[in-house]
Every structure is written in C-alpha cells, then in structure tokens.
C-alpha positions as CSV (number, residue, x, y, z in Angstrom):
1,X,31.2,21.3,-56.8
2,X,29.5,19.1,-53.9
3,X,26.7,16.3,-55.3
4,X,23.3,16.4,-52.9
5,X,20.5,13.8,-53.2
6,X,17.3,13.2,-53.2
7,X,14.8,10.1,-52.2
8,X,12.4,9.3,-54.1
9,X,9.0,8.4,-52.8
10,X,9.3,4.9,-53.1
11,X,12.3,4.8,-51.3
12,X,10.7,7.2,-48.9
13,X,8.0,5.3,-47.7
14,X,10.7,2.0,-47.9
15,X,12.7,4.0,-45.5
16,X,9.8,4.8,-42.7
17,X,9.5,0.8,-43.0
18,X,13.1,0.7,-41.6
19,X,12.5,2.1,-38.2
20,X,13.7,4.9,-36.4
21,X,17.4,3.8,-35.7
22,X,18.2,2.6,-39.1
23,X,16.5,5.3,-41.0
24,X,19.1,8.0,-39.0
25,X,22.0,6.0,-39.7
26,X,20.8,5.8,-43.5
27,X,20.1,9.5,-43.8
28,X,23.1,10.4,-41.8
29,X,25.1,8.6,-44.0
30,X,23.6,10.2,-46.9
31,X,24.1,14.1,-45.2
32,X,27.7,13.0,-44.5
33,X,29.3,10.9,-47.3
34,X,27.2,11.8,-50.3
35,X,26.2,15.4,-49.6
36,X,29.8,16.1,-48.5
37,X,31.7,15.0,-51.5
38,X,32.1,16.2,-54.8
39,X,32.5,12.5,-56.3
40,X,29.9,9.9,-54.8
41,X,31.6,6.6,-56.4
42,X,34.3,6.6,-54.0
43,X,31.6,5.2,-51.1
44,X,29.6,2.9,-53.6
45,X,29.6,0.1,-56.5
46,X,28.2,0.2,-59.9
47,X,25.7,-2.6,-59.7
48,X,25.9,-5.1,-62.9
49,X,23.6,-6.7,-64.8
50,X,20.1,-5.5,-65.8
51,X,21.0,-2.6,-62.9
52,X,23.6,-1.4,-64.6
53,X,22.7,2.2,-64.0
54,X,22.9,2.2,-61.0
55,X,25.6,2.7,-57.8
56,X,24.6,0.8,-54.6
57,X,25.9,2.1,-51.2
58,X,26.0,-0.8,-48.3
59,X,25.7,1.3,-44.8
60,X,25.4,-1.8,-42.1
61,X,23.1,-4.3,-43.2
62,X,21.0,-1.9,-45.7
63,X,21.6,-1.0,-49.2
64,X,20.7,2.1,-50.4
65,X,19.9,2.0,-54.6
66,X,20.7,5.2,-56.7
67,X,21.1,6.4,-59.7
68,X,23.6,9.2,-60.6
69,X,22.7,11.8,-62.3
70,X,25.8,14.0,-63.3
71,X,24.2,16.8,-64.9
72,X,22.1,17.5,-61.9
73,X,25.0,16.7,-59.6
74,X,22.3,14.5,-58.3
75,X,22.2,11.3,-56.1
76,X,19.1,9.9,-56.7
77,X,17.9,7.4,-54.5
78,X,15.2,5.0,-55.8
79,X,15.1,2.0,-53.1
80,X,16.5,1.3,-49.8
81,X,16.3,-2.2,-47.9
82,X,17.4,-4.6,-46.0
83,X,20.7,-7.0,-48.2
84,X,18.7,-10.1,-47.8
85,X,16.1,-8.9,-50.2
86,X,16.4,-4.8,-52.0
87,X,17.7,-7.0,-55.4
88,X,14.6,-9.4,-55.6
C-alpha cells in the first residue's frame, strides 16, 4: 500500500513564499519519493526533541516538516522553509 500526502495550509501558503523553482522541486519531490513509496522514513529523519513526532525531509536547502500518520497512510505536511530558519 503506497502513502500519499497532504499540505496543510500553513505550509501551503509557506510554500507560495518559496518561489516558483523551489516550490516544483519541493512538490516534485513529494509526487516522486513520498507518493511513490509504500514506507516514507526511508527519505527522512525523525526529528528529536520537543518535535519528536515529526519526520523532516531535506530536498536542497529546504526542509519540508511532517507528521506521519499511519492509519491514514498519510504524510502530512505542516511547514516547509528554508534550513537557516523552519526550527525557530
């Protein structure tokens, strides 16, 4: 059974922020790693911490933040920024 995602609206609007280029390299990472697989930790890290819930996935200079949610088979992703700053 393949996982999917979905973006939240937070993240959404976080993403428009990005630009053009790095939103399609972000979402095209997303259609091809995450929405291909049937288990999404092999492409990310369990964060640690007070974000212990949640997987980070590093595509270039961006992190994308998600939670997993298994019964769903659902990535959900709740930020997405640039490293220097998506942990503040």
């Amino acid at each position: 059974m393949n996982w999917d995602y979905e973006i939240t609206a937070k993240a959404l609007k976080q993403l428009r922020k990005l630009g053009p280029e790095a939103s399609r390299r972000i979402l095209a990472f997303l259609d091809s790693r995450i929405a291909e697989t049937e288990d999404p930790r092999q492409f990310g890290k369990c964060l640690t911490g007070s974000l212990a819930e949640f997987w980070r996935y590093r595509v270039e200079d961006y992190r994308i933040i998600c939670k997993l949610e298994e019964d769903k088979l659902v990535v959900l992703v709740v930020r997405i920024g640039n490293r220097r700053d998506i942990y503040d």
